[in-house]
LOPA-567858 format. One record per residue: y, x, z of N, C-alpha, C in turn. Coordinates in pm, whole numbers, plus 50000, padded with zeros to 5 digits. Layout:
<vogus>
YXZYXZYXZ/...
</vogus>
This chain:
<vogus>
224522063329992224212049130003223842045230146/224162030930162223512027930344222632019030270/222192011930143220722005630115220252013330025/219072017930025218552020729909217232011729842/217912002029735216181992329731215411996929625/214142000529677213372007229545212521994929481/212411991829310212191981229292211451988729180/211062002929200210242011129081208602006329116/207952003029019206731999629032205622001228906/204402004728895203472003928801202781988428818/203271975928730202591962928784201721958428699/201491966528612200591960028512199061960628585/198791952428646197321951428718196171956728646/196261953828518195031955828390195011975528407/196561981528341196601991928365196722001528465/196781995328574196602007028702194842005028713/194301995128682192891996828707192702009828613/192942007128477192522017428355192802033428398/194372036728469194862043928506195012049728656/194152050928732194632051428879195452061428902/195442071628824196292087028848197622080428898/197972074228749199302070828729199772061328814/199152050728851199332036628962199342046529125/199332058229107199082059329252200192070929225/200312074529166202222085829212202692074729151/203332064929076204102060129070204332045729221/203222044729232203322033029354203212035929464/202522048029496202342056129631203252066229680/203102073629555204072090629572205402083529575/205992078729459206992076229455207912067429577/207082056729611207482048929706207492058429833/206462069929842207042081029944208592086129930/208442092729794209582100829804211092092829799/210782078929770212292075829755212742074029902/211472066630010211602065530134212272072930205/212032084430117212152101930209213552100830199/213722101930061215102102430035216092098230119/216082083430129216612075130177216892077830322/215912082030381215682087030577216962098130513/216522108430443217912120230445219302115830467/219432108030416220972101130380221502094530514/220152088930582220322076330680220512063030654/219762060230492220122050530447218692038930478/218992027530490217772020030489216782014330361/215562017630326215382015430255214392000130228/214581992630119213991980530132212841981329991/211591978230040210661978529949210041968729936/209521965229746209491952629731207491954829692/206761946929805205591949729751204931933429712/203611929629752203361919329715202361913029740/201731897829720200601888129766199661901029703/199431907229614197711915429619197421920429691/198121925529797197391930629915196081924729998/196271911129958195321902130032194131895729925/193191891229961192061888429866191901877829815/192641867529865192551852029793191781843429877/190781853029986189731841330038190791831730160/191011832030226191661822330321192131807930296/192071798630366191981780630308193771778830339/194811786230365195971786930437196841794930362/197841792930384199211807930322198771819330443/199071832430339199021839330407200271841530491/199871849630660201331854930731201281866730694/202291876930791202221885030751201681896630869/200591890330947199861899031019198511891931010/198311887630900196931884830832196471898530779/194991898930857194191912530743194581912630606/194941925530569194851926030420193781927430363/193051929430214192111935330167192531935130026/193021939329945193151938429825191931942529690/191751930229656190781936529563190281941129402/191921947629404192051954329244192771973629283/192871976829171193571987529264195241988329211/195971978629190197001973029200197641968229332/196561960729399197041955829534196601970429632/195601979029615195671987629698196271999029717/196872003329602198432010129561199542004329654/199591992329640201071985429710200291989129810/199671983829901199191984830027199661995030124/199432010130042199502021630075200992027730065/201642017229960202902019229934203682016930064/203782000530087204152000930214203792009030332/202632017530348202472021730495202892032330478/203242041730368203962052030337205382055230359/206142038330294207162037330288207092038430467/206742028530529207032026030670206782039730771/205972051430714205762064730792206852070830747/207702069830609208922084130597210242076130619/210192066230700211562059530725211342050330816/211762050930951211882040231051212982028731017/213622029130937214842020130939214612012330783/213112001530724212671997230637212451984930637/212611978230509212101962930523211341966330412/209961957130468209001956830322208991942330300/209251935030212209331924030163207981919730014/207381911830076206331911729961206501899229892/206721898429770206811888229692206221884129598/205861875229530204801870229404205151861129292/204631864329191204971857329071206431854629003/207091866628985208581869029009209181864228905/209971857428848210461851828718212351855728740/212801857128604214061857528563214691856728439/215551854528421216421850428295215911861728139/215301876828254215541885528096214241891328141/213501898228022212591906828013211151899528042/209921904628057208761899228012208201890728187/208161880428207207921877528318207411859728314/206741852128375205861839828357206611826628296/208361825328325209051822228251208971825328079/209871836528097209661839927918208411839827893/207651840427904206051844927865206231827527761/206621819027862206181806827835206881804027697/207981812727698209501811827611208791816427449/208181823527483207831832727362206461828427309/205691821027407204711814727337205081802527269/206041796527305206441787427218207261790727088/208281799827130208391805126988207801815226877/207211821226957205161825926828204471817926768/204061802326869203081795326809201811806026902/201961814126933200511821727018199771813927108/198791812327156198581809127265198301817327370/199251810327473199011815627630198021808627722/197201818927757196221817227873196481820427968/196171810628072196941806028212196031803628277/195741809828396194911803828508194741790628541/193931784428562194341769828630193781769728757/193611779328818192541784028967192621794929019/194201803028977194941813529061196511807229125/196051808229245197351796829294198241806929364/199091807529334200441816729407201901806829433/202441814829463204131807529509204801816129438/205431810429351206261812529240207711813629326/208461828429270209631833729319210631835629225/211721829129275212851829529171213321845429201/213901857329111213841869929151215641870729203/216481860329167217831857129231217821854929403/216691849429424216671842329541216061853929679/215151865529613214881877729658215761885729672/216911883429572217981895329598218891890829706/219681875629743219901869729822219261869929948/218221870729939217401870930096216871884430122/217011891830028217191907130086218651914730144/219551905430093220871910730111221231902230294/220841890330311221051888930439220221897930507/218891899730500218141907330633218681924230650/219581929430516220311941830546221111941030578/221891927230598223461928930658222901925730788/222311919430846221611916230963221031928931044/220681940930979220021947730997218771946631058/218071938731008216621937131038215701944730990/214611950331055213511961331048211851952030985/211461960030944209751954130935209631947930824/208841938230838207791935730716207891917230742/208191912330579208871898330567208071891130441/207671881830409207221876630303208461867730250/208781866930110209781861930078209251855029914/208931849729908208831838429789208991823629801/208711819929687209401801629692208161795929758/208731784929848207991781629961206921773429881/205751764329926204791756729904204131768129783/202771760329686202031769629581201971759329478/201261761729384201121758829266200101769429182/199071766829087198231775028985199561778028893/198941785628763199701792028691199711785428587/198641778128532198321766528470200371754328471/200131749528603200941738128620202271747828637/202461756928689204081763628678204211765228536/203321767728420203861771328279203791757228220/202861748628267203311735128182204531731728230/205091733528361206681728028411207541733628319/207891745428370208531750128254208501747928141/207811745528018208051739927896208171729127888/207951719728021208551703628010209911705728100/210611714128160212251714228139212641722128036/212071729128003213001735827870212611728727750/211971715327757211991706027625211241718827506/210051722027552208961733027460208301733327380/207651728627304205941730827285205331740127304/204971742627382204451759127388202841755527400/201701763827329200531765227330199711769327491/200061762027575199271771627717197951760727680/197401773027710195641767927727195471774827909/194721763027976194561767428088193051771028064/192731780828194191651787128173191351792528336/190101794928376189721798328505190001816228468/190491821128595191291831928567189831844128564/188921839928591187351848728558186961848628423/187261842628347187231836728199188111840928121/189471847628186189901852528105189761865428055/189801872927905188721884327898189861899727904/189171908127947190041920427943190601924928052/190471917628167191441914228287190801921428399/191511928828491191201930828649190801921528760/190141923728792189671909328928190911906829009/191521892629034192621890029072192271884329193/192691883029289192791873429381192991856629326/192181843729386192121831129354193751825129465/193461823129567194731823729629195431830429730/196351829229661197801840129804199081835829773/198831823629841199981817129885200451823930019/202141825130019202311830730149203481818830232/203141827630341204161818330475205341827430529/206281823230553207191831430555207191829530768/206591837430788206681839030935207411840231018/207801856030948208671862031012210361856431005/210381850330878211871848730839211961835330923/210901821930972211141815931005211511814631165/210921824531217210831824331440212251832731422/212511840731274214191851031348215151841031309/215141824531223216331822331200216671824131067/216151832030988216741837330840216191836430696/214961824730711214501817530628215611809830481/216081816830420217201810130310216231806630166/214761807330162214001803630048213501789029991/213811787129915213721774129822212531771429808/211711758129815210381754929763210381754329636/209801762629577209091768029496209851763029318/209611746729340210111735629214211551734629209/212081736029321213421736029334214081752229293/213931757029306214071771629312213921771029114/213231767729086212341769028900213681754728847/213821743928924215131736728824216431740928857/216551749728994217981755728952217881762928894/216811777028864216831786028789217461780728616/216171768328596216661764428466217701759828392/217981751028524219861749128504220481759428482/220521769228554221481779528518221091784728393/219771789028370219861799928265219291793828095/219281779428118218421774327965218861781027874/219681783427853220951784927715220371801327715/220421809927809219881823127789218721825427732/217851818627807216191821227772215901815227664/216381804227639215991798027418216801806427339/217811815827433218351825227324217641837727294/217081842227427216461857427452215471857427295/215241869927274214931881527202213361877827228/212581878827117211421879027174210881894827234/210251895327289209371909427368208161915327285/208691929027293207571936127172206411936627262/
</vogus>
């Protein structure tokens, strides 16, 4: 291969707290060894990490030579991920992205999909604010900065923010829903790892090289829906 993108991850935040063994060879070791790999071949490898690295306190989007501090051990797994990845391979993009949604499998979209067709209710932050990423629009803007051959470290999600609260009421008012979201302050919600309040990011780097191709945020969520309505009121619910 001349890319190798590793997109293997332990993300369940709740369970890498429960588990650190496991959150740390799968997010650390692993993100070593595929790195490694990848240097053998001469291939470049692109790693996808994310807003927990950072703590939420800042009044601004984050850049991407803002202190980190992550304060779960989810974000401090990635953390380490990237500086790992970036020691067993000079030829890397780390791309950090947040709140990733797509057409299939369990993610803040369907979540919304499936609470409406359960009748369950979903609890939603209304005071964890992130920038919601279409996961089409990551693969696209990872595929220019490798044909480009660009090096380093890039933030790539849908531009401006939004709570989690108002991205799941959108969504069930374009997909014509009822879905049960109860918003809730994300400290209130019970069972949960301490999250970061906000990490909104700025795309820095992509903007001074020229190669900024990311959608604000709403726009990015009604083309998604355009394209995929007909999929997601079809999808399967998630065990």
């Amino acid at each position: 291969p001349t890319v190798v993108i590793n997109c293997a991850a332990l993300a369940n935040i709740d369970l890498c707290e429960s588990d650190r063994d496991t959150a740390y060879r799968v997010n650390v070791l692993g993100a070593r060894n595929i790195s490694h790999a990848a240097c053998a071949v001469a291939a470049k490898v692109i790693h996808i990490s994310t807003d927990y690295v950072f703590d939420g306190t800042a009044d601004r989007p984050y850049v991407e030579w803002d202190r980190t501090n992550p304060v779960n051990w989810y974000g401090a797994t990635k953390l380490m991920s990237e500086e790992t990845t970036v020691r067993a391979n000079p030829d890397h993009l780390i791309l950090r992205v947040a709140f990733v949604y797509g057409a299939h499998g369990p993610n803040p979209v369907t979540a919304v999909v499936q609470a409406a067709r359960t009748g369950a209710s979903l609890l939603l932050a209304d005071d964890q604010v992130t920038s919601p990423t279409s996961a089409s629009e990551i693969v696209q803007q990872a595929m220019l900065l490798a044909q480009r051959g660009a090096v380093g470290l890039y933030h790539v999600t849908g531009k401006g923010a939004t709570t989690r609260y108002a991205f799941g009421t959108l969504v069930a008012q374009m997909l014509g829903l009822d879905a049960p979201l109860v918003p809730a302050h994300a400290a209130d919600i019970p069972g949960r790892a301490h999250r970061p309040l906000r990490t909104p990011l700025a795309h820095e780097h992509l903007r001074l090289e020229g190669q900024d191709m990311m959608s604000d945020w709403d726009q990015a969520l009604y083309e998604f829906i355009n394209d995929h309505k007909r999929a997601l009121l079809e999808e399967r619910p998630h065990s």
